[in-house]
Backbone of each chain as ProteinMPNN parsed JSONL, in Angstrom:
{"seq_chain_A": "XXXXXXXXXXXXXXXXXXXXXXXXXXXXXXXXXXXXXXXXXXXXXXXXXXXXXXXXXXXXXXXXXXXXXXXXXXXXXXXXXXXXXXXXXXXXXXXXXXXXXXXXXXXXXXXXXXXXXXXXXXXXXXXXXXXX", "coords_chain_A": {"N_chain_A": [[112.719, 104.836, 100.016], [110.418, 103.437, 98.855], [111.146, 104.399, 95.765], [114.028, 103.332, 95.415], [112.523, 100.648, 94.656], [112.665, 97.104, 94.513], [115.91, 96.969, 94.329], [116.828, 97.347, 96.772], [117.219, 95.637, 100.32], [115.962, 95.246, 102.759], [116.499, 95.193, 106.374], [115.776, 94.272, 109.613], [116.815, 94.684, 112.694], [116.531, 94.086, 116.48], [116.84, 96.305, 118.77], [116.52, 96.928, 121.801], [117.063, 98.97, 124.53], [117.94, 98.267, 128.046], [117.41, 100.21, 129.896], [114.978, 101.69, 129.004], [111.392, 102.032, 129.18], [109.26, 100.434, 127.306], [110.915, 99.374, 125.03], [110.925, 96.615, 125.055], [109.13, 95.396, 125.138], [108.048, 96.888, 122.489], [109.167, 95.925, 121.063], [108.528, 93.156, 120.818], [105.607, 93.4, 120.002], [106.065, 94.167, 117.45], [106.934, 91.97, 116.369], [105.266, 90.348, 117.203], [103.003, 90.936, 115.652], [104.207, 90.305, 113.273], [103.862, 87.515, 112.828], [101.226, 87.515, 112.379], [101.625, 88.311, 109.727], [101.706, 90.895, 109.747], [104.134, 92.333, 110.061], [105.131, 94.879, 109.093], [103.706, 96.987, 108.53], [102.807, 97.559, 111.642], [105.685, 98.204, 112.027], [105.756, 100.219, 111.031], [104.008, 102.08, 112.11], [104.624, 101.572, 114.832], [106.554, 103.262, 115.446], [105.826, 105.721, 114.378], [104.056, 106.395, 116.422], [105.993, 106.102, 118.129], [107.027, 108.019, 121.226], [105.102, 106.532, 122.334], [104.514, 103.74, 123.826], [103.409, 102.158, 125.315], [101.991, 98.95, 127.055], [98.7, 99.468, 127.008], [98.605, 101.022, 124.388], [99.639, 99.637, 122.387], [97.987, 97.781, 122.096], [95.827, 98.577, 121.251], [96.965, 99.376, 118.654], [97.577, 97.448, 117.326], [94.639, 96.361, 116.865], [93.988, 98.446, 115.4], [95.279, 97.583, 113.191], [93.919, 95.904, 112.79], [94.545, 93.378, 113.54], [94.297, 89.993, 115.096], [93.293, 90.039, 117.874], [93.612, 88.621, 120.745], [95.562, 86.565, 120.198], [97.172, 88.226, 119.613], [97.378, 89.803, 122.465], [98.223, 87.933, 123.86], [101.014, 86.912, 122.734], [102.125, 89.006, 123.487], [102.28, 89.32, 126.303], [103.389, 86.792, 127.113], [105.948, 87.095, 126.529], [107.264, 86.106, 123.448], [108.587, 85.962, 121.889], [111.232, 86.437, 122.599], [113.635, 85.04, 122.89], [114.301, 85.701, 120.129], [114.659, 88.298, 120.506], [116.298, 89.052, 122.187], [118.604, 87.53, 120.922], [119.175, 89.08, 118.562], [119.832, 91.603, 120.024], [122.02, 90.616, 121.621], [123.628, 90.22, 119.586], [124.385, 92.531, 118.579], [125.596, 93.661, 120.753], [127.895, 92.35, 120.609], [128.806, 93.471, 118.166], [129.514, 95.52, 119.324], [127.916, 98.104, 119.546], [126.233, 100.89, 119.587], [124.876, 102.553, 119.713], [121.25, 103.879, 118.257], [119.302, 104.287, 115.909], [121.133, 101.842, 113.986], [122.917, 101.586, 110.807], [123.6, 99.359, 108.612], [124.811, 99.105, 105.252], [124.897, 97.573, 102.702], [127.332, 96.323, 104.364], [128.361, 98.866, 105.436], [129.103, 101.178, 107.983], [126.639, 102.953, 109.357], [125.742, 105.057, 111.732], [123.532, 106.376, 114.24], [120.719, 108.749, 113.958], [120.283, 109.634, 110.493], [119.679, 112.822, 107.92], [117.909, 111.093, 105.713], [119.042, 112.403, 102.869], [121.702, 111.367, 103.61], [121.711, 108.769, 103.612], [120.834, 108.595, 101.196], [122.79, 108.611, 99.58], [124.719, 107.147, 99.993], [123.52, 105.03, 99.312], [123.161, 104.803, 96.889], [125.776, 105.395, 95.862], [126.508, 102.371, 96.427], [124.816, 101.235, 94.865], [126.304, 102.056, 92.288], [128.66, 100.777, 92.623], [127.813, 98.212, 92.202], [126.9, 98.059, 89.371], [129.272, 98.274, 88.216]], "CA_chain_A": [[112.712, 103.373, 99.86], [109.686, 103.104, 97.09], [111.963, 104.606, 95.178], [114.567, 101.624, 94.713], [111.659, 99.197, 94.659], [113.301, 95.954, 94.308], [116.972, 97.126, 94.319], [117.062, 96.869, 97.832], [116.649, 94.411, 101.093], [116.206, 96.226, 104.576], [116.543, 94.089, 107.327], [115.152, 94.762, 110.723], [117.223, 93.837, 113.824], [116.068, 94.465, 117.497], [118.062, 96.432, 120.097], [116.17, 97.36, 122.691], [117.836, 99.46, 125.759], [117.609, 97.976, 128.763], [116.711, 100.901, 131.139], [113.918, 102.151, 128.068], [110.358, 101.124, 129.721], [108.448, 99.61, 126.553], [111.792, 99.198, 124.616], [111.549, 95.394, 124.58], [107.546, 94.875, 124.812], [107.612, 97.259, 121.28], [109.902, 94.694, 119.871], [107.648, 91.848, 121.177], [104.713, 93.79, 119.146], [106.408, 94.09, 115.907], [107.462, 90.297, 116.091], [103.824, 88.934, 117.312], [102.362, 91.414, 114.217], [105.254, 89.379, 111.984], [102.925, 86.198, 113.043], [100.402, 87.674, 111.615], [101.699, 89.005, 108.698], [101.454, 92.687, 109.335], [105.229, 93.292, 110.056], [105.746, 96.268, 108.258], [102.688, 97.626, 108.967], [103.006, 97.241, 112.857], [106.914, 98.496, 112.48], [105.79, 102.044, 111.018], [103.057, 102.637, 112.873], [105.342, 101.959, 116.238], [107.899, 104.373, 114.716], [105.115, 107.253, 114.317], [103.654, 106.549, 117.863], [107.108, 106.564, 119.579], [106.937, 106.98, 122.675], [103.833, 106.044, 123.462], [104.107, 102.328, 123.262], [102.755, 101.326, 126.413], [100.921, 97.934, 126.655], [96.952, 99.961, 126.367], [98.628, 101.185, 123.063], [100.294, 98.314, 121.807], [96.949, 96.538, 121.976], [95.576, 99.485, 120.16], [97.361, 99.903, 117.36], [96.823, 95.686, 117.129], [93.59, 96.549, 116.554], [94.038, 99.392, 113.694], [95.866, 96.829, 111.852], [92.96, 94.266, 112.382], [95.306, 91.398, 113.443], [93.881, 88.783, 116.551], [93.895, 90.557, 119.646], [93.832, 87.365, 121.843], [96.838, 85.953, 119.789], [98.504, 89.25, 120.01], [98.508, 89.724, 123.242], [99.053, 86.375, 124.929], [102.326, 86.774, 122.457], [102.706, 89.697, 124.039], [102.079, 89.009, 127.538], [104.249, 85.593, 127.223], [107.522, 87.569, 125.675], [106.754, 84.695, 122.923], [109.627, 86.552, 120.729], [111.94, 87.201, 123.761], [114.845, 85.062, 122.198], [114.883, 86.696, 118.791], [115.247, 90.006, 120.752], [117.903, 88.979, 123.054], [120.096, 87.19, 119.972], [119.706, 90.449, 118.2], [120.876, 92.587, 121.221], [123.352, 89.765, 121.974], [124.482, 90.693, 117.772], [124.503, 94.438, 118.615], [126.628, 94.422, 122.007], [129.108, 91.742, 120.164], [129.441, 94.515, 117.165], [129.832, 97.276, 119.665], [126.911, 99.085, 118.754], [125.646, 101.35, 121.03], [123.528, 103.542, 119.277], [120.253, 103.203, 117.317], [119.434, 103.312, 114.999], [122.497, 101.54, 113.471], [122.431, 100.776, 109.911], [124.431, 98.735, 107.98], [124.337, 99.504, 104.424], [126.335, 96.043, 101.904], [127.996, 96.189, 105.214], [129.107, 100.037, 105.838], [128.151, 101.073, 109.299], [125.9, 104.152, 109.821], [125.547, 105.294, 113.247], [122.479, 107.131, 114.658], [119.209, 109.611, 112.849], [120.748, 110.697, 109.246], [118.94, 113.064, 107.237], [117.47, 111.109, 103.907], [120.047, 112.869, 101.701], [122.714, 110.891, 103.882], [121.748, 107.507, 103.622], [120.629, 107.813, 99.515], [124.021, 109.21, 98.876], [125.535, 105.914, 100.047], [122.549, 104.002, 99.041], [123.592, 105.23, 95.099], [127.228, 104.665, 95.715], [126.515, 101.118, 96.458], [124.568, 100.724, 93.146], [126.874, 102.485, 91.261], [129.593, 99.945, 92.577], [127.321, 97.024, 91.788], [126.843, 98.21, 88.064], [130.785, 98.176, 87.692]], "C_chain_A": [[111.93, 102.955, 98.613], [110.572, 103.285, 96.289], [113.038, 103.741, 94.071], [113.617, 100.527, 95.13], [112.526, 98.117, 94.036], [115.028, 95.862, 94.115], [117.094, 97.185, 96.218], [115.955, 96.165, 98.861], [116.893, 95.209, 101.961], [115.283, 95.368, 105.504], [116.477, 94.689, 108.631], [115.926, 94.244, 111.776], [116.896, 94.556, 115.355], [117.006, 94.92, 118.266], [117.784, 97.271, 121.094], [116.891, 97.683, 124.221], [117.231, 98.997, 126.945], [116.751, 98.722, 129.711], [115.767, 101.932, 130.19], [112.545, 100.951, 129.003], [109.529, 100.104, 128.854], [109.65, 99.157, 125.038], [111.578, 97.423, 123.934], [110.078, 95.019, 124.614], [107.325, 95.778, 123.435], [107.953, 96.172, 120.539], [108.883, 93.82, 119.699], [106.405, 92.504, 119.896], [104.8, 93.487, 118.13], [106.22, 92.683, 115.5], [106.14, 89.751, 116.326], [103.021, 90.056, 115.776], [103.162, 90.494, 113.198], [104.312, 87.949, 111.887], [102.132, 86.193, 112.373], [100.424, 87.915, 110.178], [101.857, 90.371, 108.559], [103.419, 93.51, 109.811], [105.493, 94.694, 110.263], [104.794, 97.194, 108.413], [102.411, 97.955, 110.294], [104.631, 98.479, 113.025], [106.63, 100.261, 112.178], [104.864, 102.511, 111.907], [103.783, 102.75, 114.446], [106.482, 103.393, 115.944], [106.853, 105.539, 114.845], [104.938, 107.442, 115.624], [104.44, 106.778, 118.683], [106.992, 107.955, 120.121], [106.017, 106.358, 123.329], [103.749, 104.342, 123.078], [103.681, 101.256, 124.65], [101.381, 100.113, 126.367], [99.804, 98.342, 126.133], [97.474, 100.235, 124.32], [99.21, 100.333, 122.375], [99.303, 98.067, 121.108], [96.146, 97.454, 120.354], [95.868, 99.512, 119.045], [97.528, 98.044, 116.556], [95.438, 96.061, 116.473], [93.256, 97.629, 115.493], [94.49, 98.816, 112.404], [94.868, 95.363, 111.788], [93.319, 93.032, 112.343], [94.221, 90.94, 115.082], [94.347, 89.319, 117.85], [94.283, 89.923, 120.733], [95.326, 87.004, 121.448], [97.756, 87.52, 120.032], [98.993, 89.382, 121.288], [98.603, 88.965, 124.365], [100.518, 86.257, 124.435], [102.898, 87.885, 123.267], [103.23, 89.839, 125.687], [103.256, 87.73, 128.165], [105.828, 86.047, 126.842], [107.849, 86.383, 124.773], [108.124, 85.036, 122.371], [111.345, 86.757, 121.796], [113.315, 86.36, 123.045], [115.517, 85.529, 121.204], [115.234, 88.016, 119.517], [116.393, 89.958, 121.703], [119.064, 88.723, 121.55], [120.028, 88.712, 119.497], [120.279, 91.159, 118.892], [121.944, 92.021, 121.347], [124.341, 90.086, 120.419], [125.048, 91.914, 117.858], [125.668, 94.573, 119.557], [127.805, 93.532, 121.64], [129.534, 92.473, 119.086], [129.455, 95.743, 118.209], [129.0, 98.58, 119.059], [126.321, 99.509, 119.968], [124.354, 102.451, 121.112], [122.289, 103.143, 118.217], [119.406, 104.229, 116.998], [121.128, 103.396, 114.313], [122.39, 101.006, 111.995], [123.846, 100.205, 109.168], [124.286, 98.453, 106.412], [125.531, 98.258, 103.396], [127.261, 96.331, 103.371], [128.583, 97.652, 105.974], [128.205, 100.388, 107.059], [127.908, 102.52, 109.061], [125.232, 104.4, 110.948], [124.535, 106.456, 113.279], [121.784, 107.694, 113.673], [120.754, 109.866, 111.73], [119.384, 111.367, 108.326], [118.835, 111.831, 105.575], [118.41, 110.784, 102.806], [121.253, 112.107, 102.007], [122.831, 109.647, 103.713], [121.479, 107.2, 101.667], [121.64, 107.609, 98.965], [124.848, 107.793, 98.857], [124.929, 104.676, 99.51], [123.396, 103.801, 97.251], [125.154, 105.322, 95.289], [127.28, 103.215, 95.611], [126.172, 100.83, 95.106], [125.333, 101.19, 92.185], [128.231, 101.069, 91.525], [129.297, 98.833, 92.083], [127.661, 96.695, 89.994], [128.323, 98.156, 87.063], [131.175, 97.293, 87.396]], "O_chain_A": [[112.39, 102.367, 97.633], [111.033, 102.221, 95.877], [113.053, 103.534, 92.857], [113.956, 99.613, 95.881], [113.086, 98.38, 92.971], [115.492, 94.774, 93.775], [118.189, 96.673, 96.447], [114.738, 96.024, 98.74], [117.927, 95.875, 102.017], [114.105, 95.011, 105.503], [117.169, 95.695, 108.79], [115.711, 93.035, 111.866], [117.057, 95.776, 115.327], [117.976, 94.219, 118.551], [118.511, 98.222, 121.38], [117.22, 96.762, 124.969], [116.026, 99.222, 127.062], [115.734, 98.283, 130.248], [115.77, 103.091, 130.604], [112.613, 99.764, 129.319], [109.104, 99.076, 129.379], [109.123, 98.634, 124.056], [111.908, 97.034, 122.814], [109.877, 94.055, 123.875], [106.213, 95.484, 122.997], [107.319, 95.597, 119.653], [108.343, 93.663, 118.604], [106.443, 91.914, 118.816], [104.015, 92.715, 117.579], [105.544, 92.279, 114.554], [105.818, 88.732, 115.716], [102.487, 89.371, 114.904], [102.516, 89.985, 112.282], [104.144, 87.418, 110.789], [101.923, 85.229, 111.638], [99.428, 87.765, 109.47], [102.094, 90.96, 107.505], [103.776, 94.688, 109.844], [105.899, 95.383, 111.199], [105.178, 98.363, 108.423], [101.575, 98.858, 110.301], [104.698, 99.359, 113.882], [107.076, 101.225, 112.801], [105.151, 103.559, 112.486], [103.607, 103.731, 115.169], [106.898, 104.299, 116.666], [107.244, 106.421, 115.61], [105.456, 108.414, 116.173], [104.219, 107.38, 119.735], [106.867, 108.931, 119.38], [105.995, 105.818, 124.435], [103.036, 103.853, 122.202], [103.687, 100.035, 124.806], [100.256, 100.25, 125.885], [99.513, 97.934, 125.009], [96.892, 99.789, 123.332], [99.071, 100.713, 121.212], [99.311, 98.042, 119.878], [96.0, 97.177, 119.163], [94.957, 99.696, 118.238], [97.56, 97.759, 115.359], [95.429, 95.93, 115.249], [92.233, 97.555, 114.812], [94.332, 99.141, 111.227], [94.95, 94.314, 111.149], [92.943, 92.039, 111.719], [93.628, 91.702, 115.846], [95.326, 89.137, 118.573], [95.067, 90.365, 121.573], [96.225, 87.13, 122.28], [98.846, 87.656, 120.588], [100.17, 89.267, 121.63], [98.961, 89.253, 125.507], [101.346, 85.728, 125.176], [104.039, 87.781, 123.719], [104.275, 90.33, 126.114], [103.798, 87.717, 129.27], [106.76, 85.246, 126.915], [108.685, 85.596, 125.217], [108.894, 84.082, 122.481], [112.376, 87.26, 121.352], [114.147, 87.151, 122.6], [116.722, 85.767, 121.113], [116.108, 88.745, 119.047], [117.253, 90.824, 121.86], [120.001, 89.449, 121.217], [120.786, 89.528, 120.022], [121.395, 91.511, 118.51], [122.969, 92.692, 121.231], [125.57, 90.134, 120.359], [126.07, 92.277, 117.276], [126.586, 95.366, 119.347], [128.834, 93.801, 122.26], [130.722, 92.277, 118.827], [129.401, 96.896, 117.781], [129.315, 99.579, 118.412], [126.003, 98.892, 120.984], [123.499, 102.891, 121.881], [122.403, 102.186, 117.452], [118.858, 104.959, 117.823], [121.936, 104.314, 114.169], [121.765, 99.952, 111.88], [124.959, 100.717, 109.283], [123.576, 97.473, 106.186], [126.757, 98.241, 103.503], [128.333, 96.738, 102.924], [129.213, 97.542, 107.026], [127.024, 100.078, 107.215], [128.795, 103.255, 108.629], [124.107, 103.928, 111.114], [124.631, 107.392, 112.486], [122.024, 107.341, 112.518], [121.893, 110.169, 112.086], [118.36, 110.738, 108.063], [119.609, 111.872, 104.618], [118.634, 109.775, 102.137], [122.033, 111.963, 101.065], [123.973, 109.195, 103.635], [121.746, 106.192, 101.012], [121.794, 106.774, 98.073], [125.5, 107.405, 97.887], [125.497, 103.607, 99.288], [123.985, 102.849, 96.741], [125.629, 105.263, 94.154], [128.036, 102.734, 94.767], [126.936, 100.314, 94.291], [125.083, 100.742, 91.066], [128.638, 100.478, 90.525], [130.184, 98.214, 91.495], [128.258, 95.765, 89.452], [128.484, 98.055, 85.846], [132.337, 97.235, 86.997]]}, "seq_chain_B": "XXXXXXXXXXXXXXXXXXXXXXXXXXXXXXXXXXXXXXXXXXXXXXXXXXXXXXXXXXXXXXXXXXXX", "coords_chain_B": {"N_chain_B": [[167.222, 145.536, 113.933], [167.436, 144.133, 111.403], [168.842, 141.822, 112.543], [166.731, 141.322, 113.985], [164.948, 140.14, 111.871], [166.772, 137.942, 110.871], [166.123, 136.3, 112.854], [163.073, 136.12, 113.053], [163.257, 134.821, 110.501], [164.396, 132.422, 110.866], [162.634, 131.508, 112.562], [160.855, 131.505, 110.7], [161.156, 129.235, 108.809], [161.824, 127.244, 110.777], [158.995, 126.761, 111.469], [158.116, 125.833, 109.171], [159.324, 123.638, 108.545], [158.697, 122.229, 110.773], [156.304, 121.804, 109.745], [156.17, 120.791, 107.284], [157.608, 118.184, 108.323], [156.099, 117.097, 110.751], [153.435, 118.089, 111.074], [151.905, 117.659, 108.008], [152.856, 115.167, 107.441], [151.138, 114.054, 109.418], [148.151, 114.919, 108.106], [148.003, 113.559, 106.097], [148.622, 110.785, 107.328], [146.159, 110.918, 108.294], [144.255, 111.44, 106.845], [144.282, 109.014, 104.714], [143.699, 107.154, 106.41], [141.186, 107.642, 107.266], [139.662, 107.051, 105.336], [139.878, 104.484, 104.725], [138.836, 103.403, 107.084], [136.471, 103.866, 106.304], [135.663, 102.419, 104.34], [135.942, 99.952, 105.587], [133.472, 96.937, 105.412], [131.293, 95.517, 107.295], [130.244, 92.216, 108.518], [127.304, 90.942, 108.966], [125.223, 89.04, 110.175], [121.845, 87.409, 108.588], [120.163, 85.797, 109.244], [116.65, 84.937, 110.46], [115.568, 87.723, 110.147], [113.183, 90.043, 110.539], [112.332, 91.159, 106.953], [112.253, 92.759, 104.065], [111.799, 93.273, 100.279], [113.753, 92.25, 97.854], [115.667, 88.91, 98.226], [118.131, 88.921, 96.56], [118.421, 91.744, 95.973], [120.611, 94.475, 94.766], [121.683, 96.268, 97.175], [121.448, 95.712, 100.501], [120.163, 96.563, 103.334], [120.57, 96.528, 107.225], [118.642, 97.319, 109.524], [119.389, 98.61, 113.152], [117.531, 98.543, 115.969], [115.544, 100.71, 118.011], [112.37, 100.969, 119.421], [111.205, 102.594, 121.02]], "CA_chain_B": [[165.996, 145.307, 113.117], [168.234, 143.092, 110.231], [168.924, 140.784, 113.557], [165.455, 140.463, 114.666], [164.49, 139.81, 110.785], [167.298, 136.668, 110.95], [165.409, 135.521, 114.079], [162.076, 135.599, 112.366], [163.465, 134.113, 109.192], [164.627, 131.341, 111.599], [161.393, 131.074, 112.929], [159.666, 130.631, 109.943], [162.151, 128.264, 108.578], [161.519, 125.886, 111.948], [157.893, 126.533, 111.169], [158.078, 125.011, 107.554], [159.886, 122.719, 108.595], [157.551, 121.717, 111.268], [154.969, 121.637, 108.502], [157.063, 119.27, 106.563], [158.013, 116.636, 109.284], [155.251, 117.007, 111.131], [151.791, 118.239, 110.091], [151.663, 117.048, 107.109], [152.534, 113.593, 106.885], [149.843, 113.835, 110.398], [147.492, 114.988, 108.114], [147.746, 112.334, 105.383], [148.097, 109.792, 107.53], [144.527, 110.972, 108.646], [143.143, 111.391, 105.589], [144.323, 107.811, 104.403], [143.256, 106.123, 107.595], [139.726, 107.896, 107.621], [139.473, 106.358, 104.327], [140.171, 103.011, 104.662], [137.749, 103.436, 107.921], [134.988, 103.951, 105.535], [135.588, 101.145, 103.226], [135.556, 98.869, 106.301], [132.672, 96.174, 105.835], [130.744, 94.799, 108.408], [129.225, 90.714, 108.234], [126.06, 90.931, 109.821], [124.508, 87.692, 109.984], [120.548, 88.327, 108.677], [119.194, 84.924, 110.009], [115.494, 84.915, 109.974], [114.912, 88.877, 111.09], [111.953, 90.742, 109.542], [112.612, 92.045, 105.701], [111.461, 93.324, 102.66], [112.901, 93.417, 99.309], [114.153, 90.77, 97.109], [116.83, 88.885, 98.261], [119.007, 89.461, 95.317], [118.92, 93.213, 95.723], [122.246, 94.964, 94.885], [121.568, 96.522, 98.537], [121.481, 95.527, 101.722], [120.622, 97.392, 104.656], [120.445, 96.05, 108.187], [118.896, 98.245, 110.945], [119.452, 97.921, 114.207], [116.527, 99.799, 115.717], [114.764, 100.445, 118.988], [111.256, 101.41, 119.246], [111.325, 103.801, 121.888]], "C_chain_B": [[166.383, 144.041, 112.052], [168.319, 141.658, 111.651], [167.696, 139.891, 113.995], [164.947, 139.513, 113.135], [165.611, 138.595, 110.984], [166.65, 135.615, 111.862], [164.181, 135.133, 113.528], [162.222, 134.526, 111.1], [163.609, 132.878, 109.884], [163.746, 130.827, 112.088], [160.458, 130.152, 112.067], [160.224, 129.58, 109.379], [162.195, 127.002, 109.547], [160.283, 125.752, 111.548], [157.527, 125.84, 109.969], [158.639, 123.924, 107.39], [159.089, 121.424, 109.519], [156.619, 120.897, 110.879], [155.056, 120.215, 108.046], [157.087, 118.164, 107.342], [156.911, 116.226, 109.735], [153.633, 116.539, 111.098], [151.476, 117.817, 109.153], [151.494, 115.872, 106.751], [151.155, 113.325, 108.193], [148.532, 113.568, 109.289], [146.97, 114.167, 106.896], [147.556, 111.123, 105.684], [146.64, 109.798, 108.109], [143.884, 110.539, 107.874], [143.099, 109.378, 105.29], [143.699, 106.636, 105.65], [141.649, 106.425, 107.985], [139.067, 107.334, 105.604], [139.585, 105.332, 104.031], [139.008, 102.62, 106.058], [136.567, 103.228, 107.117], [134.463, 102.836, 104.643], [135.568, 100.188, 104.279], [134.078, 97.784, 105.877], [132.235, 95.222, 106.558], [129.732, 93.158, 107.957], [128.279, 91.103, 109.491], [125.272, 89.862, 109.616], [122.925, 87.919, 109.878], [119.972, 87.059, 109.535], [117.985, 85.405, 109.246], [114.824, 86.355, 110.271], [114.016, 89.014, 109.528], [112.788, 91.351, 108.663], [112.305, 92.106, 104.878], [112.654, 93.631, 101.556], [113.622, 92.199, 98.943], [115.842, 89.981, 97.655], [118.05, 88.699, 97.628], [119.597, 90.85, 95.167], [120.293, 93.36, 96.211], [122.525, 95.835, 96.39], [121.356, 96.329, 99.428], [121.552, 96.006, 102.662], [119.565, 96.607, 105.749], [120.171, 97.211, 109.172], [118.585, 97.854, 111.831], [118.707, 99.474, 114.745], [116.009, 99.509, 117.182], [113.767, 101.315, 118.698], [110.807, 102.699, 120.199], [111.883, 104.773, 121.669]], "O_chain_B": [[165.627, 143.076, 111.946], [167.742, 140.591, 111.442], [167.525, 138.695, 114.235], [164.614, 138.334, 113.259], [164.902, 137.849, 111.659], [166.64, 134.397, 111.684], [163.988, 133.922, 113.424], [161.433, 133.619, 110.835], [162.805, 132.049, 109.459], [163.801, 129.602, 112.194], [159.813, 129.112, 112.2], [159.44, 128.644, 109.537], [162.553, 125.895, 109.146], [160.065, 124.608, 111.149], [156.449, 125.245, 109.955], [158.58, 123.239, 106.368], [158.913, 120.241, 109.224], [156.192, 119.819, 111.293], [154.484, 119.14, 108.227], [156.525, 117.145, 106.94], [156.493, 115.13, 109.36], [152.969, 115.502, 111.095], [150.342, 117.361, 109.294], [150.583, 115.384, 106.082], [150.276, 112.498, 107.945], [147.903, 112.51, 109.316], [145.767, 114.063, 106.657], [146.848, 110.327, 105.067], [146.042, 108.75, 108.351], [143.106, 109.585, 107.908], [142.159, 108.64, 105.584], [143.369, 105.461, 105.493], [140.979, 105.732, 108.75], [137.956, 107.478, 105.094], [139.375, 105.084, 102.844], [138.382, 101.563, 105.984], [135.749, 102.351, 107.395], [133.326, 102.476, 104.337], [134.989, 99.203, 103.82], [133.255, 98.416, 106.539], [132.735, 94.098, 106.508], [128.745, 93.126, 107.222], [128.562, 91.455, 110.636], [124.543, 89.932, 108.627], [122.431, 88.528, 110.827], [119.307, 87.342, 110.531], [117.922, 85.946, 108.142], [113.643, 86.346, 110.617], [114.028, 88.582, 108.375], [113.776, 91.979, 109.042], [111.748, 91.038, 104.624], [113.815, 94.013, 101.704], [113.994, 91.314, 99.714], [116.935, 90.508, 97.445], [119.011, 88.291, 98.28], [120.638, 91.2, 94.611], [120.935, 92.924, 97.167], [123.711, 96.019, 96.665], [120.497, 97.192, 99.613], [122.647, 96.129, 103.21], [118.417, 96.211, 105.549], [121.056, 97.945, 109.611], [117.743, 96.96, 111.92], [118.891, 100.652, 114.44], [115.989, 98.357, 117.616], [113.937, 102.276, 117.947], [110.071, 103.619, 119.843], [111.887, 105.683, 122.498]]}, "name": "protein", "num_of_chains": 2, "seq": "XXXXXXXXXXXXXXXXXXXXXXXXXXXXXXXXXXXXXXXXXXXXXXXXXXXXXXXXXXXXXXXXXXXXXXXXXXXXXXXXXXXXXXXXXXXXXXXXXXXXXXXXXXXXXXXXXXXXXXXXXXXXXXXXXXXXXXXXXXXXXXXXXXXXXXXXXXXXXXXXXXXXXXXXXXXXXXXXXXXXXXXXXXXXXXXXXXXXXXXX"}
């Protein structure tokens, strides 16, 4: 991603599995860290920790990123975010998406883990089409 | 032996022919239809989700992601 610094936009959408136990309270995390500002900082750090994203660690890893623990997790506690993560799911099960990660690259769909080498390859097709 | 060799020749002669009618145009219309699959693009509406990166960039990627 550093890489193409400023040649690309990567867009985050939620699609938490229903019968996953912290599936839709990680989301809630990410989105009350977005409040704060720490997004992106919040979204990798859940990504390393998976699976452990049970409320104690939620709060936790709130607290490594030095955001408002009270505000975090009364957002968390309240499902403050709970419509943004339904419309997204409600986006996902109206594209027939069933797996995740799903990416969507100027629009090309990429279904489930790819190594790296699979997603630059298309990443650098796209810019080569742009430059045409 | 010359008899059975007419029978095989006949064989392979259905088999190439096979090829021809068959298999082949199968395996173009694959090719061409797993290629026009690929060029499909998807509208994904971004709304207000979390993202990074200018929104100008010549790229756009949308993931759809669970945390678990």
């Amino acid at each position: 991603m550093k890489v193409y610094k400023g040649k690309i936009r990567l867009i985050v959408k939620h699609y938490p599995y229903r019968y996953r136990d912290y599936s839709h309270t990680a989301a809630e995390a990410s989105l009350a860290a977005l409040d704060q500002g720490k997004f992106w900082a919040m979204h990798h750090l859940l990504l390393k920790k998976s699976p452990e994203l049970d409320r104690q660690s939620l709060i936790k890893y709130a607290k490594e990123l030095n955001l408002d623990i009270k505000a975090f997790t009364e957002s968390l506690d309240k499902m403050k975010h709970s419509a943004i993560i339904e419309r997204d799911k409600k986006l996902a099960v109206d594209m027939d998406l069933y797996n995740t990660p799903t990416f969507f690259i100027n629009g090309r769909k990429v279904i489930g883990n790819r190594p790296y080498e699979y997603l630059k390859k298309i990443v650098e097709e796209e810019l080569r089409n742009v430059k045409k | 032996m010359g008899a059975e060799d007419g029978i095989l020749g006949g064989d392979k002669g259905r088999v190439m022919k096979l090829l021809k009618y068959s298999i082949l145009p199968f395996f173009i219309f694959l090719t061409a239809f797993s290629s026009l699959a690929q060029e499909k693009r998807y509208e994904v509406p971004i709304l207000d989700s979390p993202s990074t990166g200018p929104a100008n960039a010549p790229v756009t990627i949308i993931e759809f992601l669970d945390y678990q």
